[in-house]
Each structure stands twice: as C-alpha cells, then as structure tokens.
N, C-alpha and C positions, 0 to 999 in steps of 0.2 A: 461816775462811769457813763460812757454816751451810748446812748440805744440809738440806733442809726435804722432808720427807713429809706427806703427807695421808692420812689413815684417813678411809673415808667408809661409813655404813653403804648396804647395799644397796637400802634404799627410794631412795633417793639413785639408781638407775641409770635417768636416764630423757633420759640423753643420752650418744650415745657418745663425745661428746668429752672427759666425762669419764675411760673406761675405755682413751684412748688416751695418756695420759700415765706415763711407766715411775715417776712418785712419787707415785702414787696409788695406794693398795691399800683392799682393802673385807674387812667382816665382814659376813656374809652375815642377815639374818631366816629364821626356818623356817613354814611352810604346814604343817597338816595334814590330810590329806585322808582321811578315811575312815578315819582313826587309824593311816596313815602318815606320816610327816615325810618333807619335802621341804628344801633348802634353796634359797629362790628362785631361783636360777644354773640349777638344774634342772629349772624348769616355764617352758615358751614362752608365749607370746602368748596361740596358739591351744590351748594344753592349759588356759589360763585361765577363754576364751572358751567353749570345753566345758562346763567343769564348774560355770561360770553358769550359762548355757543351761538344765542337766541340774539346779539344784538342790543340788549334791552339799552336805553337810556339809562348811566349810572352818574353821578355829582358825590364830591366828597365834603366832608366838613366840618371844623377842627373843633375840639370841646371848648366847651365854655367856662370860664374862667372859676366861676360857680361852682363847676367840678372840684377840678384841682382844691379848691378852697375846702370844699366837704370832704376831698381826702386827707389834706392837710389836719385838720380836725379831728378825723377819725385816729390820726396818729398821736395827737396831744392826748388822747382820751387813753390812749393803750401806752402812754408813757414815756413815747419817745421823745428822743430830749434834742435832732435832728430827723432833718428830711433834705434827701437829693433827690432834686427834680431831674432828670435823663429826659427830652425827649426828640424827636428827629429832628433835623436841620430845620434852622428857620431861615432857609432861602427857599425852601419847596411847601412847607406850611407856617401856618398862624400859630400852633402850636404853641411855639417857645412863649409867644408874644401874650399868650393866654395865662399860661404859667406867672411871666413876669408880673401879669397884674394882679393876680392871684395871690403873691406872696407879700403885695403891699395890700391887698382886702383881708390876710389873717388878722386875726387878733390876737389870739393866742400865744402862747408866750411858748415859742418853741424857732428853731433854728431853720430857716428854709435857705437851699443854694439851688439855686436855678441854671441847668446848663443846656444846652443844643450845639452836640458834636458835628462835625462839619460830614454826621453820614444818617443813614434812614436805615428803619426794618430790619434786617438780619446782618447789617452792618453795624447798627448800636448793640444788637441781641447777642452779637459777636466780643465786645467789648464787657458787656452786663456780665456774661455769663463770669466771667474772672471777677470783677467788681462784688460781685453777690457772696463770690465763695470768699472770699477776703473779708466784706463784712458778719459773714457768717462765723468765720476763724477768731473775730474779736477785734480789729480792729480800730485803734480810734479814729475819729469826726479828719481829723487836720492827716492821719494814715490814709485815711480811704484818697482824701481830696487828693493828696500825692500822688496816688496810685494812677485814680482817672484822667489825672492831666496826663501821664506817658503811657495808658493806653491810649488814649486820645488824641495823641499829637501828629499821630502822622497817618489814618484810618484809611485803609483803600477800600472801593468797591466799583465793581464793575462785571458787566453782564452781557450775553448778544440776545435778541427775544427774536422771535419768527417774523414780529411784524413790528412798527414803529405808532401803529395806528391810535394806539389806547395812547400813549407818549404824547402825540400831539392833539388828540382832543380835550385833552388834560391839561393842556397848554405849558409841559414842562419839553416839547421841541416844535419848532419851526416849521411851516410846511414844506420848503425846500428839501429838509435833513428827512418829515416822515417820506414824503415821496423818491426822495434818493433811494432808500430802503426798502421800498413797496415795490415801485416801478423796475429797479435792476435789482430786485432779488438776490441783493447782497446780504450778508452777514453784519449788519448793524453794530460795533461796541458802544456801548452807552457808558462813560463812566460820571462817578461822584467828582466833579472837582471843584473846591473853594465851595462845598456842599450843593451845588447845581447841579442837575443831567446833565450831560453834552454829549452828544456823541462823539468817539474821539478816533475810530475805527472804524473802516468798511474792508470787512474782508469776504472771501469769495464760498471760502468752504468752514465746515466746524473744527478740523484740523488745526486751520490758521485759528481762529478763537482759540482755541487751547494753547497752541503755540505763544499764544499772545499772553494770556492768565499764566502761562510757566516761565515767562522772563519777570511779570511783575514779580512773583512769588520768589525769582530767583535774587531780583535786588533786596527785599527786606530779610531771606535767609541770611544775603553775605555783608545784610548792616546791622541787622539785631540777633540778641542771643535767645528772646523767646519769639515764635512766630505762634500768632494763632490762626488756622485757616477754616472760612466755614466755605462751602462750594454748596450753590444751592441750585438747582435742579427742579424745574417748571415743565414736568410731563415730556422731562428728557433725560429718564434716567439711565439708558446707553451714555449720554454724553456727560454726566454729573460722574456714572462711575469709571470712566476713561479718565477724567482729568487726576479722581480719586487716585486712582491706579497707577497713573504717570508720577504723582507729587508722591504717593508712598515709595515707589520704586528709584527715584532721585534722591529725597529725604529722610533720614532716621528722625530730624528733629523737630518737626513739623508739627503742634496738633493740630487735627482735622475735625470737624464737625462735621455732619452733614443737613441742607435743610432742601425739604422736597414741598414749601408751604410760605408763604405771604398773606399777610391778612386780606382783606376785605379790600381797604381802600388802595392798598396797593395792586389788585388783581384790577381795578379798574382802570389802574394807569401803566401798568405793564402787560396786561393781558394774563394768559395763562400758560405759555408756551416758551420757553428761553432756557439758560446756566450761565455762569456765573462765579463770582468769587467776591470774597470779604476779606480782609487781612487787618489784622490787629497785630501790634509788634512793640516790643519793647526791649 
C-alpha cells in the first residue's frame, strides 16, 4: 500500500489546513533583513507589516537543497513509501531547481516526484488544499499524480496591490510598468502567466478590478464542472468581501476560500496592501 507525503515549500503557507495534516511537511524560504536571515516560520504577520511600514531593506532566498534532502529522509524513517515535492513556479524562484537536486542527493530508497505548477502562494495552497484531502481519503501514488495534473492544468491567479513598488525592487517588474502604476495611480492587474508576473491590466477604480476577477471566474465556471475559488484580501477587506459577495450572489457552484495572509517572502515582493483571486478548476 503506498504511504504518500507531501513536501510543500513555505510560500505555500497561507492556509492552515494545510499545516494540519501529519503527511505534510515544508522546507522553509529565507528573508533577509538588514543582513540577517530569517527563515519565514520565524517572522509574524505583524513583524511583516512593520517592517513595510518602516521601509526596512528586505532579500528573499530559496532553501537549500540540504533541506529538502533532510525532509526527504525524515519521511523514509516514518515509512513512507512516496514524496511529492509541490513547490512555487520555477520561473519566480530556485526553488524547483533546489528540490531537483535534492532528489538526485537521496539515497534512500523511497519515491520522490518533483513538480513547480506554473503558480505561487495561495495559488498552489489553492490546489493543495484538494490534493491533501484526496491523499488523506486513501488514494494511490499514480491517483494522486492524476488528480494534480488537472488541478494543475490550467491555474489562474491574479491580483491589483496599491502599489507596484515591492514588484520591481524584486525584480519580478520593469521599471516602466512599476512607475506606470505609481505615477498615474492606476489600479495595477498583475497576473501569473506561463508562471511570470506581468502586468496584464491597468484599470482606473477597484470596481473595474472586480469587474475584471468576475469575467475570469465567469470563463472557468462555463468550462469546468468543479471551480475552486480562493480570493485573498491584503488589508482590503471591504474589497475581498465585495468580490466574495458578487461570486456568491452570481454562483451556487463555486467553492470559495478565503485568504487575508502571504507569507514572509511574498509580503516583500507584493507589499501588504492589494485582492485578488486564485482559480483552480477541473
């Protein structure tokens, strides 16, 4: 019978139902702050939200292959006879690339599949959350893999934040695009595409962004039979629970998650202010 693990990287933590399942373990991202490292687990919310606020100098930076190998190991020991590596797109981090070499330094005699869906953060947390409860119902190694290719096939996510600032000192936009955003105080869309940020939207009010997040949601309603929605809300919870509000009042078949949190390294490149949406469909 196959005892199935899940490796999930820490951007990944932005739901605790993930971190309640005993086959779920994580390798963690590092912050550095002022040319300390942190490793996300160890910076709150609010130690976040500070050091926005304040400006501080923030650098992100991906685990070490080391890791993954020691959690890898930890799962041979407890039995399992598979591990799926989950972790954010490897076009925004090293991540994947960490993992990959990780799973040729096992030695152990255990099953490793290494994957990086073409989305981040509470876009893969979005797809886990189904993945988890399905390994948990029993299913086998070659079920699960089935499963995570058509969650995984066609993942959206997309967001507007207040500012584009944290995006380009991070180097995942252009200076052109942050100061399009800055300077006319437009409404920024930033989406996931072919696993890259882009901005793919400039609109004027938050109306139009909603407008916008309820046509995507209206194409995967009228092509899939399951939709999962998570809408995530960055100290905009008027507009997290507008959009909530519009998609219940449109949709009976929608589930909704809600998430009002990003980890660590992701508050460094998004800031702390924006909504949003994730779509998982099958």
């Amino acid at each position: 019978m196959d005892k199935i693990g899940l490796l999930i990287d820490s951007t990944t933590h932005t739901s605790e139902e993930l971190t309640s399942y005993d086959f779920i373990k994580s390798v963690y991202l590092k912050v550095v702050i002022d040319d300390e490292e942190y490793l996300e687990k160890d910076l709150s919310k609010e130690q976040m939200e500070s050091y926005i606020q304040n400006s501080t100098k923030m650098l992100t930076s991906q685990p070490a292959p080391t890791d993954f190998v020691d959690a890898i190991n930890e799962f041979h020991k407890e039995g399992y006879t598979h591990v799926i590596v989950v972790v954010l797109s490897d076009k925004i981090s090293g991540t994947f690339q960490s993992a990959l070499l990780a799973k040729n330094l096992v030695e152990v005699d255990i099953e490793v599949s290494v994957h990086s869906p073409q989305a981040a953060s509470f876009g893969v947390a979005n797809g886990l959350r189904i993945l988890a409860k399905e390994i948990k119902a029993g299913l086998n190694f070659e079920q699960v893999m089935k499963l995570y290719y058509k969650l995984f096939e066609e993942p959206f996510i997309a967001f507007t934040l207040s500012n584009l600032k944290h995006l380009f000192k991070g180097g995942r936009l252009n200076r052109v695009q942050a100061l399009i955003g800055t300077v006319l105080r437009i409404k920024p869309i930033v989406q996931m595409v072919d696993g890259k940020l882009k901005m793919v939207q400039k609109e004027r009010t938050n109306i139009a962004c909603q407008e916008f997040f309820m046509d995507k949601i209206d194409y995967y309603v009228n092509k899939y039979e399951n939709v999962y929605l998570d809408i995530i809300n960055l100290n905009m919870e008027k507009w997290g629970q507008s959009l909530k509000d519009a998609v219940e009042a449109k949709y009976s078949n929608v589930h909704i998650h809600t998430t009002d949190y990003v980890s660590p390294v992701f508050y460094v490149h998004l800031g702390n202010k924006g909504f949003g949406i994730s779509i998982i469909a099958y």
